[in-house]
Legacy VTK file of the C-alpha trace (Angstrom):
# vtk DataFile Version 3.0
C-alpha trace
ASCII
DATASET POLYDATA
POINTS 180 float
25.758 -30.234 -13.231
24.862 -29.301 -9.780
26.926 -25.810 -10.215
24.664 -25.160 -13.543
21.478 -25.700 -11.899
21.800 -23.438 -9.430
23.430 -20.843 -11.937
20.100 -21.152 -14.023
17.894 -21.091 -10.729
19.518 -18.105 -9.296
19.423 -15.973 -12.920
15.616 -16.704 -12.871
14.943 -15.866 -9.564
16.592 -12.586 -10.162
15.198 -11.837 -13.264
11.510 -12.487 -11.716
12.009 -10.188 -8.709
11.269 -7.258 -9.442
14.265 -4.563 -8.809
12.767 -1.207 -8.000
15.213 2.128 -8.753
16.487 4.377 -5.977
15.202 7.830 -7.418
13.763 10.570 -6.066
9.841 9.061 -6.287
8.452 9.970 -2.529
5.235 10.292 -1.040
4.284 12.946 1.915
1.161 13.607 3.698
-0.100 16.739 5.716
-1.957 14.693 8.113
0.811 12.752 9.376
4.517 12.564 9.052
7.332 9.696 8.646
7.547 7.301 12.155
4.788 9.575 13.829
1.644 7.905 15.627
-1.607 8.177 14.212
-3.942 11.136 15.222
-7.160 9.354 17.623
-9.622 10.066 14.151
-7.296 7.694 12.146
-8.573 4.782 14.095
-11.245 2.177 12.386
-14.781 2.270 13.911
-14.430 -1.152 14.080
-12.565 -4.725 16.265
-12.910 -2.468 18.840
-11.847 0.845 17.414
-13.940 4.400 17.712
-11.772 6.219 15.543
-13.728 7.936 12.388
-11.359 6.301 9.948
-9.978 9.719 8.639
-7.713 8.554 5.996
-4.905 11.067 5.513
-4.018 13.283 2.610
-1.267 11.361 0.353
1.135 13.591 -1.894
3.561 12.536 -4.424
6.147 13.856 -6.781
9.301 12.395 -8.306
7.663 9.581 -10.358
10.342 7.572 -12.674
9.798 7.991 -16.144
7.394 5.709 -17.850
4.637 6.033 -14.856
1.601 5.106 -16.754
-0.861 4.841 -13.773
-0.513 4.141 -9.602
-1.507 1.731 -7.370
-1.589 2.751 -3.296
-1.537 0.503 -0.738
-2.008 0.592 3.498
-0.178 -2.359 5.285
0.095 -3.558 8.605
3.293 -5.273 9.350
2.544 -6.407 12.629
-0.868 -7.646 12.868
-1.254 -10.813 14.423
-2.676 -13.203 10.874
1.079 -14.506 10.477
0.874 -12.515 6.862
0.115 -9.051 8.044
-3.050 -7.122 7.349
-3.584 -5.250 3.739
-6.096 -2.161 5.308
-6.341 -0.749 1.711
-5.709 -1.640 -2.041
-6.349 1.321 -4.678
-5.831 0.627 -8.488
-5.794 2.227 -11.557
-4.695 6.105 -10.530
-4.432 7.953 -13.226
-0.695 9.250 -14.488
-1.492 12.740 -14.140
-2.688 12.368 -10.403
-0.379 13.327 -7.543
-1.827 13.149 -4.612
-5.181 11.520 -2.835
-7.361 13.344 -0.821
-8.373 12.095 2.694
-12.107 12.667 1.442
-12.191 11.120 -2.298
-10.475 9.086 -4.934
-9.268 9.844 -8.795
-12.062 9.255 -11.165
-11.497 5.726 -13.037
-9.410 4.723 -10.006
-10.660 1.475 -8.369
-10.370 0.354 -4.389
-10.342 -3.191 -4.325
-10.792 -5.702 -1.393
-9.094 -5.121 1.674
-8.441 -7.945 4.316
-11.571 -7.202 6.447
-12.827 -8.723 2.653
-14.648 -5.203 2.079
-13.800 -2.888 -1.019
-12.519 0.312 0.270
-9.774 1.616 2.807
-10.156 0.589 6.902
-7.892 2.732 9.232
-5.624 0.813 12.238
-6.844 -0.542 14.822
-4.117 -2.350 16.837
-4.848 -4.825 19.510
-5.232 -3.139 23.052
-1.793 -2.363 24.231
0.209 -2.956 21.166
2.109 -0.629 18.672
1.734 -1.565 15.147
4.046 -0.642 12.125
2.026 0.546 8.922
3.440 1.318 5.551
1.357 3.642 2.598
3.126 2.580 -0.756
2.533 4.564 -3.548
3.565 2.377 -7.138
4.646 3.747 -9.891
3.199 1.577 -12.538
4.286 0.742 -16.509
0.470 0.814 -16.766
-2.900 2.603 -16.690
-5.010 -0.275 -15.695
-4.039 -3.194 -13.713
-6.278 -5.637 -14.939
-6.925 -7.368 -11.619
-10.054 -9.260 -11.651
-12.811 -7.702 -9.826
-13.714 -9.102 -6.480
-9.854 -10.007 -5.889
-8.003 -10.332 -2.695
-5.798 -7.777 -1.760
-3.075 -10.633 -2.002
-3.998 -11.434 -5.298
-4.212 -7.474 -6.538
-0.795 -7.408 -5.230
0.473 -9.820 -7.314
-1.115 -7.826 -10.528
0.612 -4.409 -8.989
4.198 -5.732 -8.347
4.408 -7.151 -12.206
4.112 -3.828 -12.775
5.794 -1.268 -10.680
8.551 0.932 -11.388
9.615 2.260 -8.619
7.725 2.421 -5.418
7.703 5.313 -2.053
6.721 4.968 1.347
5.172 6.746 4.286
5.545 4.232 7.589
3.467 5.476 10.510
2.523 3.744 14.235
-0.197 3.071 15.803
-0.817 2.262 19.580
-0.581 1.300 22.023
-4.647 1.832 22.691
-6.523 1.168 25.301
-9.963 -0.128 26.055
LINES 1 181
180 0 1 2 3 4 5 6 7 8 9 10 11 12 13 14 15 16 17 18 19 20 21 22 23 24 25 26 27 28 29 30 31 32 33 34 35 36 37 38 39 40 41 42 43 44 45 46 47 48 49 50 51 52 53 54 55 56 57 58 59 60 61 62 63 64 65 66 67 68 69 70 71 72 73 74 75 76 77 78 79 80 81 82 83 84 85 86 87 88 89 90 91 92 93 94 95 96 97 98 99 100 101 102 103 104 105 106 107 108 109 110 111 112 113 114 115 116 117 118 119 120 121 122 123 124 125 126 127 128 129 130 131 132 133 134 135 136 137 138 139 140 141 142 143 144 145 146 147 148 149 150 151 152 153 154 155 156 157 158 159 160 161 162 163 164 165 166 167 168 169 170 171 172 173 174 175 176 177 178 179
């Protein structure tokens, strides 16, 4: 009996997390390269930051078949909120877009909230004298609109993106150690 159960719990378990395709999907940006640290403009003007909060170009190709739409996220790993810090959360990208500009968005897509609780995208800003580990995440989604209710947290528009994705790339980056 015991043997069964955990058959049955380990099958769903599987079968609810999602497995994401090694392919060639990546994601590139002019601004900044794999592992390198942020450029001084990248910083937030904000917790201490004077940074202009350039956010940097974003470039894809390789999507899986059956990419209806994207979803991009910026994450930082290390921040100290024992769950990490979601700087940005943008939805419903259209299919036929490949890249973001540092300056502007696709039409129709939609920047939900971040973790400072504000729609829109906040650069790093690392406490003094610490490195940080980010991660942009492009998704390649089965869908063209995510349906995530308006006003969500970016933990909660998460949730909506990963039932969805296909197959996902990354650009990780550093930033710090700053000073005062």
């Amino acid at each position: 009996m015991k043997r069964s159960a955990l058959i049955a719990i380990t099958a769903a378990t599987m079968m609810a997390t999602p497995v994401f395709a090694e392919g060639s999907f990546n994601v590139t940006s002019p601004n900044i390269a794999e592992g390198q640290t942020i450029a001084a403009d990248q910083y937030w003007d904000n917790f201490g930051c004077s940074g202009a909060n350039a956010r940097p170009t974003l470039n894809w190709t390789g999507a899986p078949e059956g990419t209806n739409g994207y979803a991009v996220t910026f994450y930082d790993h290390d921040a100290p909120t024992g769950s990490g810090f979601w700087h940005w959360v943008l939805t419903d990208i259209p299919a036929s877009a490949t890249s973001i500009a540092s300056d502007a968005i696709p039409d129709r897509a939609i920047e939900g909230n971040n973790d400072a609780g504000v729609a829109g995208y906040s650069g790093p800003c690392p406490p003094v004298g610490t490195v940080h580990n980010y991660t942009f995440t492009v998704h390649a989604l089965e869908t063209d609109e995510l349906g995530a209710p308006a006003g969500a947290s970016a933990a909660l528009t998460g949730f909506f993106i990963y039932q969805h994705t296909l197959e996902t790339a990354t650009l990780n980056i550093v930033a710090g150690p700053r000073s005062e």
